[in-house]
FIKOLFI-670344 format. One record per residue (C-alpha): residue number from 1; residue in three letters; chain; x, y, z. Coordinates in pm, 1 decimal, m for minus. Example, Ala and Ser with C-alpha at 12.3 -4.5 7.8 and 13.67 -1.06 7.14 Angstrom:
<pts>
+------+------+-------+----------+----------+----------+
! resi ! resn ! chain !        x !        y !        z !
+------+------+-------+----------+----------+----------+
!    1 !  Ala !     A !   1230.0 !   m450.0 !    780.0 !
!    2 !  Ser !     A !   1367.0 !   m106.0 !    714.0 !
+------+------+-------+----------+----------+----------+
</pts>
This chain:
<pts>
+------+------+-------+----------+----------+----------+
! resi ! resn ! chain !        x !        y !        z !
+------+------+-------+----------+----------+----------+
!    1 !  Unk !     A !   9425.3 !   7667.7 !   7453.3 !
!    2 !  Unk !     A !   9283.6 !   7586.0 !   7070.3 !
!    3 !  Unk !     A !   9518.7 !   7462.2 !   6903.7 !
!    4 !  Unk !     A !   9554.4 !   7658.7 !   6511.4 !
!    5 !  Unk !     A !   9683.3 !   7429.5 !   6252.3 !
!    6 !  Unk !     A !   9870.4 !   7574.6 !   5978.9 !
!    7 !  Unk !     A !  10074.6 !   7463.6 !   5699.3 !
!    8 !  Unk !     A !  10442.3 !   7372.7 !   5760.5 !
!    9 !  Unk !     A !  10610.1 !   7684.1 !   5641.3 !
!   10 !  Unk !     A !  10997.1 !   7712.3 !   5583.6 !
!   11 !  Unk !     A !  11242.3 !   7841.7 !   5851.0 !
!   12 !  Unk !     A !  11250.9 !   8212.3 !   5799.1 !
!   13 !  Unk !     A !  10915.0 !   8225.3 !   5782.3 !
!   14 !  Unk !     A !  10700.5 !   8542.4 !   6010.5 !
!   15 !  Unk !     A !  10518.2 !   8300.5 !   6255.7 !
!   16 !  Unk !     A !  10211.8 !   8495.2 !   6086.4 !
!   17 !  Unk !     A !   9978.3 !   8271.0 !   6307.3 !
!   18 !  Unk !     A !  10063.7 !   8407.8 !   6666.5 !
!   19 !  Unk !     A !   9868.6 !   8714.2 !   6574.2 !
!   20 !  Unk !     A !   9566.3 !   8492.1 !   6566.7 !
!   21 !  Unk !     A !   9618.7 !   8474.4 !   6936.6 !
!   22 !  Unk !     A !   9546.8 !   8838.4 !   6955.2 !
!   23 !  Unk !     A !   9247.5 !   9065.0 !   6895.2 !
!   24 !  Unk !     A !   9268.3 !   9218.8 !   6503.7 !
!   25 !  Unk !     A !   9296.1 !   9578.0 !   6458.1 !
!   26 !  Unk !     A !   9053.9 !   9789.0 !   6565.3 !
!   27 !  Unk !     A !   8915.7 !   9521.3 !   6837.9 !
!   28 !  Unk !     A !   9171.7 !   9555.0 !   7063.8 !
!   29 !  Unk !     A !   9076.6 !   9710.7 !   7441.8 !
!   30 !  Unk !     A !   9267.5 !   9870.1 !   7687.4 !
!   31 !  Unk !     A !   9275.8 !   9541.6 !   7880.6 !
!   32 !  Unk !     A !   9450.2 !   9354.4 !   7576.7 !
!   33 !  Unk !     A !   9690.2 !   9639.3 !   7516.1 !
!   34 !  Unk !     A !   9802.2 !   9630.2 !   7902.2 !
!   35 !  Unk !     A !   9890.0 !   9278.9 !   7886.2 !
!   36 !  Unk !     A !  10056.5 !   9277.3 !   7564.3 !
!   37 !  Unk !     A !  10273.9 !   9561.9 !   7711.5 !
!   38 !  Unk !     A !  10365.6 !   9362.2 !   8003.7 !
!   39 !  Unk !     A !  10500.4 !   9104.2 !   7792.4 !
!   40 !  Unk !     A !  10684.9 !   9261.3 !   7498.3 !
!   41 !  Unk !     A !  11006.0 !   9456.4 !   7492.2 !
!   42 !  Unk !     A !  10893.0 !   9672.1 !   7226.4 !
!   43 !  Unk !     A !  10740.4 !  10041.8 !   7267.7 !
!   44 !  Unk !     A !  10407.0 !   9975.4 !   7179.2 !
!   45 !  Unk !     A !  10130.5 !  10262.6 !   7166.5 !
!   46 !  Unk !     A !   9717.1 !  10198.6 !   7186.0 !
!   47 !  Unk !     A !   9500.4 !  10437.4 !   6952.9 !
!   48 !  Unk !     A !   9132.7 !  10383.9 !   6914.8 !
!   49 !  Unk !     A !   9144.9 !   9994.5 !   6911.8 !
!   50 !  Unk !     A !   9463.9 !   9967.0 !   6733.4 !
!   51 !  Unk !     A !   9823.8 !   9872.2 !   6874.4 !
!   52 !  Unk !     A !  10124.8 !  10092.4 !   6688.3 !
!   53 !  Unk !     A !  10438.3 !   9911.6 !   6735.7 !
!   54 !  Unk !     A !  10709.5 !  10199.3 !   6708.0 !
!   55 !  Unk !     A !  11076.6 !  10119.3 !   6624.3 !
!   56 !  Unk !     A !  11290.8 !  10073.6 !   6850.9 !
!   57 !  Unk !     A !  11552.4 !  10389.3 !   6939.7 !
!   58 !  Unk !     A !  11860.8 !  10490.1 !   6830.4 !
!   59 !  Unk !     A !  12185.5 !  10510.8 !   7037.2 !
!   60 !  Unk !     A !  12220.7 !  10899.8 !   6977.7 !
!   61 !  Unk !     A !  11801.7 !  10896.4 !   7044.9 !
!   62 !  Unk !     A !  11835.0 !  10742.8 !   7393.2 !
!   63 !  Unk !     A !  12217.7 !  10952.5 !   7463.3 !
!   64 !  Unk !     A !  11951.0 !  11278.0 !   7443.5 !
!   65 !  Unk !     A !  11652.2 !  11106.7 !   7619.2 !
!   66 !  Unk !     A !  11911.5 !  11022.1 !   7910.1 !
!   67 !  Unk !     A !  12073.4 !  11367.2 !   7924.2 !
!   68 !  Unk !     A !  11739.9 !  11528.5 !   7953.6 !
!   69 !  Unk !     A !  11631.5 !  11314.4 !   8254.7 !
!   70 !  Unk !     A !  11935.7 !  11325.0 !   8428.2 !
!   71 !  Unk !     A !  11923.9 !  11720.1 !   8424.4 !
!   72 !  Unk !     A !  11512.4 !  11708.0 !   8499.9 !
!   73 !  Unk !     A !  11526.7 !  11408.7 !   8766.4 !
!   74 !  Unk !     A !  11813.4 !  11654.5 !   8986.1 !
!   75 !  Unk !     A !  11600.0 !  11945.9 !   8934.9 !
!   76 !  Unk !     A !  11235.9 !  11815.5 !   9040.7 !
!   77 !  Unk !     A !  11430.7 !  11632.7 !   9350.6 !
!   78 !  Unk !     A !  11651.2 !  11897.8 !   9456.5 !
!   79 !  Unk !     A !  11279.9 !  12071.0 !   9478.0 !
!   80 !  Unk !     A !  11098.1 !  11798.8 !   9596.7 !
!   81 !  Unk !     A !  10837.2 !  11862.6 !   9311.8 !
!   82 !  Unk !     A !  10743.3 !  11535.1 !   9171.0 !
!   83 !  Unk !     A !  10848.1 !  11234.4 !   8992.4 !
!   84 !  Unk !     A !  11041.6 !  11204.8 !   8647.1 !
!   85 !  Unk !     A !  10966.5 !  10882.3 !   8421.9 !
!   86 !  Unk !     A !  11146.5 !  10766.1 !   8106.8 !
!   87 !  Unk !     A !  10991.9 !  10510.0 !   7813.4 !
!   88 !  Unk !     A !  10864.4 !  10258.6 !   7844.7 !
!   89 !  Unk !     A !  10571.5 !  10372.2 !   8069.6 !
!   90 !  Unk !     A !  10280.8 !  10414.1 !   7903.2 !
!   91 !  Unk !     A !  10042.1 !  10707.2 !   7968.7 !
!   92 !  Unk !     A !   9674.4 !  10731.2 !   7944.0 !
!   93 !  Unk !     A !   9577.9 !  11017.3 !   7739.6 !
!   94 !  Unk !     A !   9185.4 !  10924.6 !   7765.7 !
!   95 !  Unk !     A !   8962.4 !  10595.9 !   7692.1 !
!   96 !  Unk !     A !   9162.7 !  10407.3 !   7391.1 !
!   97 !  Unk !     A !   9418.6 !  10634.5 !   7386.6 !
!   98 !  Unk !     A !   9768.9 !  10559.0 !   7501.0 !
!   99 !  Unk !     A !  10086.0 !  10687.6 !   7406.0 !
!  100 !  Unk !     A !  10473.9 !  10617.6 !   7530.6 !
!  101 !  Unk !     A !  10635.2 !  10959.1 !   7556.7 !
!  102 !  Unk !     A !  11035.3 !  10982.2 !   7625.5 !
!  103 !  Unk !     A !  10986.7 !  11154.6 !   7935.7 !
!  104 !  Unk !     A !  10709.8 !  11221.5 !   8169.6 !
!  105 !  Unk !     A !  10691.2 !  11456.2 !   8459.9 !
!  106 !  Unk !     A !  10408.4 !  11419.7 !   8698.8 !
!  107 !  Unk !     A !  10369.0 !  11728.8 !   8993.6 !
!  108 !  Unk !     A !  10370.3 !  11628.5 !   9330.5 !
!  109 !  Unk !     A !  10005.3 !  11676.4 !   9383.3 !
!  110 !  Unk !     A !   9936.0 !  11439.2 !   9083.5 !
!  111 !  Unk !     A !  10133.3 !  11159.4 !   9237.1 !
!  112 !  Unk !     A !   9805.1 !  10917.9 !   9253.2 !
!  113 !  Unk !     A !   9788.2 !  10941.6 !   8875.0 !
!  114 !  Unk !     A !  10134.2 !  10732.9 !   8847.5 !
!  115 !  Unk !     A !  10023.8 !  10396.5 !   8859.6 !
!  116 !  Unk !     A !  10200.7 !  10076.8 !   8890.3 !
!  117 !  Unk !     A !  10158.0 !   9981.4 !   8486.2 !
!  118 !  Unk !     A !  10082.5 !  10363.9 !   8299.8 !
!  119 !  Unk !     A !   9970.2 !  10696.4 !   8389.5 !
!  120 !  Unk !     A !   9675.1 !  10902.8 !   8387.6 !
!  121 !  Unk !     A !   9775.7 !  11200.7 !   8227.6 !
!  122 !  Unk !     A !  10120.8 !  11396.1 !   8292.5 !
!  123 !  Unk !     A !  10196.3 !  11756.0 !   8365.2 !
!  124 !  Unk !     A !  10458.3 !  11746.7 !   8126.4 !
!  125 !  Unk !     A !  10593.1 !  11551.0 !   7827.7 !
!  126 !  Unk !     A !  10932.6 !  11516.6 !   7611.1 !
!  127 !  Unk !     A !  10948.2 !  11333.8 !   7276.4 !
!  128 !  Unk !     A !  11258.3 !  11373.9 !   7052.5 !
!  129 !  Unk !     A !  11122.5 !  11372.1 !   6726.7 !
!  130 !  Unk !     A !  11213.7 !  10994.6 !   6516.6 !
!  131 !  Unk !     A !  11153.9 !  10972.4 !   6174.9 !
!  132 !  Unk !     A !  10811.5 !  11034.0 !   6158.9 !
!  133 !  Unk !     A !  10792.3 !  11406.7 !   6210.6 !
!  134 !  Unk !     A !  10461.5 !  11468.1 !   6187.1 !
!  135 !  Unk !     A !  10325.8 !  11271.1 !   6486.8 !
!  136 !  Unk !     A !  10573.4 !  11460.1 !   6684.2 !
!  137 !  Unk !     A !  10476.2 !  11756.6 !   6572.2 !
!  138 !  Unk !     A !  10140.5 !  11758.5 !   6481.7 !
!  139 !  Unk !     A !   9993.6 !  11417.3 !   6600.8 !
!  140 !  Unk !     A !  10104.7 !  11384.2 !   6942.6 !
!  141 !  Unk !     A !  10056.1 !  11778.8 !   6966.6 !
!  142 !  Unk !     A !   9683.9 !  11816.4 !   6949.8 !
!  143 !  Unk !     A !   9687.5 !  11467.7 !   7134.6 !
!  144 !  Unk !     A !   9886.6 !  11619.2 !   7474.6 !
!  145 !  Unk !     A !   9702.5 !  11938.5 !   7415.4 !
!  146 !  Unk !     A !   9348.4 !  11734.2 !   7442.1 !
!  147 !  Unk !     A !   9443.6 !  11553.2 !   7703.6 !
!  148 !  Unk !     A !   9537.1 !  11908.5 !   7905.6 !
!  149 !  Unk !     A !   9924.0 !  11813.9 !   8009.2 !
!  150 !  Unk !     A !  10058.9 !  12129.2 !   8054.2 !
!  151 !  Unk !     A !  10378.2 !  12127.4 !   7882.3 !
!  152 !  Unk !     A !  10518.4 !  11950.4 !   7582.3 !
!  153 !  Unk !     A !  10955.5 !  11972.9 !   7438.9 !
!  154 !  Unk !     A !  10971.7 !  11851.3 !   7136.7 !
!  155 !  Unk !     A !  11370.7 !  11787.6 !   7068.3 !
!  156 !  Unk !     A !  11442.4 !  11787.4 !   6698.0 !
!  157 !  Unk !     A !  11864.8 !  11643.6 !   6665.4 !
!  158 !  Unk !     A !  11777.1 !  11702.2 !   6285.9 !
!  159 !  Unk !     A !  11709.9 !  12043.6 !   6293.3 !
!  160 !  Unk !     A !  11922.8 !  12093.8 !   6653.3 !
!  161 !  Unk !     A !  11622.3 !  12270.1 !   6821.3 !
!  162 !  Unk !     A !  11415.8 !  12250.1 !   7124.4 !
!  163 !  Unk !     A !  11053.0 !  12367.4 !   7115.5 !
!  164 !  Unk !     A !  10856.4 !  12456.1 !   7434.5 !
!  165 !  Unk !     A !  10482.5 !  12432.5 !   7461.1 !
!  166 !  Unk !     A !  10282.0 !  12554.2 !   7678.2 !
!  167 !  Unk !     A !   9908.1 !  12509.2 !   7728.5 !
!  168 !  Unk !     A !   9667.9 !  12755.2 !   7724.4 !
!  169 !  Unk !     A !   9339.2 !  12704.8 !   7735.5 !
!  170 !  Unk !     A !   9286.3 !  12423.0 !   7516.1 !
!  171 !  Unk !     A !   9542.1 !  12434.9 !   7239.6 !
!  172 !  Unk !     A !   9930.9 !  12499.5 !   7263.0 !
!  173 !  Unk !     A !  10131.0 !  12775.2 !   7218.4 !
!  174 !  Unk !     A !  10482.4 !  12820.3 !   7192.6 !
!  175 !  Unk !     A !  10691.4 !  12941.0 !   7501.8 !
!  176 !  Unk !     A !  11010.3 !  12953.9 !   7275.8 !
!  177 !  Unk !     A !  11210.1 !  12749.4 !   6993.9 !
!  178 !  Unk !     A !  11551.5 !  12734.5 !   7149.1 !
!  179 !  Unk !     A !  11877.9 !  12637.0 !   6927.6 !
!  180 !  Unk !     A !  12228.7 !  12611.1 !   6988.3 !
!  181 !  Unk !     A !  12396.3 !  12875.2 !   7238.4 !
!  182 !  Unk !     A !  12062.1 !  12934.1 !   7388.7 !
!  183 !  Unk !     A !  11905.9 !  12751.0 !   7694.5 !
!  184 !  Unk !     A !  11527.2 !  12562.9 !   7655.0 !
!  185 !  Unk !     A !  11371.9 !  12735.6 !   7963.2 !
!  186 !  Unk !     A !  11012.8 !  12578.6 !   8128.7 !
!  187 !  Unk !     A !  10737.5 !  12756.7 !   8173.4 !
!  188 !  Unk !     A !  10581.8 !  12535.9 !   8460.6 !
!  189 !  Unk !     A !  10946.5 !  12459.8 !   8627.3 !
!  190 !  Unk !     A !  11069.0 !  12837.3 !   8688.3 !
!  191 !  Unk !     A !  11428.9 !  12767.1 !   8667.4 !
!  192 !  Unk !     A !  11485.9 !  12484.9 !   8468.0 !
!  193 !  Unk !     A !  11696.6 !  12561.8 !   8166.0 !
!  194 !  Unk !     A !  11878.7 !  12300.3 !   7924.7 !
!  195 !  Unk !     A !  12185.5 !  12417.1 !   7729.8 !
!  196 !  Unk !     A !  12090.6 !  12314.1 !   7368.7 !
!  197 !  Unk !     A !  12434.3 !  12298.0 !   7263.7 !
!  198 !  Unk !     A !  12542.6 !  12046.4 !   7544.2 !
!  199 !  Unk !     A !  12189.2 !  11824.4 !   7476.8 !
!  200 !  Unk !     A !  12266.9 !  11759.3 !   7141.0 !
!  201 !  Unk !     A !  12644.4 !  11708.4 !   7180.1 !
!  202 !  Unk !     A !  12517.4 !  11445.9 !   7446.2 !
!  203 !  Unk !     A !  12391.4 !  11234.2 !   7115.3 !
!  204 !  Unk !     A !  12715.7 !  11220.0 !   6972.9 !
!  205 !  Unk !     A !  12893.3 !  11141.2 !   7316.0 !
!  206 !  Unk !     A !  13046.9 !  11432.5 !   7413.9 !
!  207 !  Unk !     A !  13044.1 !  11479.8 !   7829.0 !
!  208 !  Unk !     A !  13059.3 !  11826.8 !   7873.2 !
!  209 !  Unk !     A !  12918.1 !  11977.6 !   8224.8 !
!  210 !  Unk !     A !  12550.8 !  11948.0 !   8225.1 !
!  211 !  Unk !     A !  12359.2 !  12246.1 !   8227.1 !
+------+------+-------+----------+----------+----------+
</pts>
């Protein structure tokens, strides 16, 4: 390994010369992204040669995230229908372009896209929307959409809603924006519905029934 000789620089200091050791933005390859995924505990994202390093969740964030799979996960097994996948796992939306949803639901069918390390694809897709509400919303929209994954929830604890996408064709439309005392229904699961009301008193630790 070179060795890189910099100044001595006083405790506190970013150890600014460790990102010497990796390519600089815009060089970076699917390759270098894997590997740096492997060995980081940070939710790290690939776009067009470029890493995003996204903050970490909240408690409240992950209470949601959790509630959702637990009610998915007992749905697609009590059906035998697939496989359900939290963050991180990254998924491969196409050639430099990788993104780290909440959730991921792959069909049965489409098991051989699951791979050890990320995913090719997904038949459906969760993010509850951070801070950054555009690349929930519009971003990682026309990004799922391009990448033809059939179904995308967008859970918004600011605004208490759930919006359903569905695909068709090759943009998204919306199956339903679903607030509190309603259910969030799926279009591709027939029969899975998700009490708003309970999801969002899941982020504040309430344990009411799930449903």
């Amino acid at each position: 390994m070179t060795k890189i000789d910099s100044p001595t620089l006083p405790r506190g200091t970013p150890a600014w010369d460790v990102a010497r050791l990796y390519p600089a933005q815009g060089y970076w390859d699917e390759g270098d992204y894997l590997e740096l995924n492997r060995n980081t505990n940070h939710l790290v994202e690939f776009s067009d040669g470029k890493i995003e390093v996204l903050e970490m969740p909240t408690r409240s964030h992950q209470r949601i995230v959790l509630y959702l799979y637990s009610l998915l996960n007992a749905f697609v097994v009590a059906g035998d229908l697939g496989e359900v996948i939290i963050a991180p796992y990254p998924v491969r939306l196409w050639t430099s372009k990788f993104r780290e949803p909440d959730i991921i639901f792959m069909l049965s069918r489409h098991s051989d896209r699951l791979g050890e390390n990320f995913a090719r694809g997904a038949d459906l897709v969760v993010e509850v929307v951070s801070d950054d509400r555009h690349r929930d919303f519009e971003t990682k929209r026309k990004e799922y959409a391009r990448a033809k994954i059939a179904e995308y929830w967008i859970v918004d604890p600011r605004e208490r809603q759930v919006t359903v996408l569905k695909l068709s064709q090759k943009r998204y439309v919306c199956h339903g924006v679903f607030e509190a005392g309603e259910r969030a229904a799926s279009f591709l699961l027939a029969g899975f519905e998700v009490d708003v009301t309970r999801l969002f008193a899941a982020a504040r630790g309430r344990r009411g029934r799930a449903g």
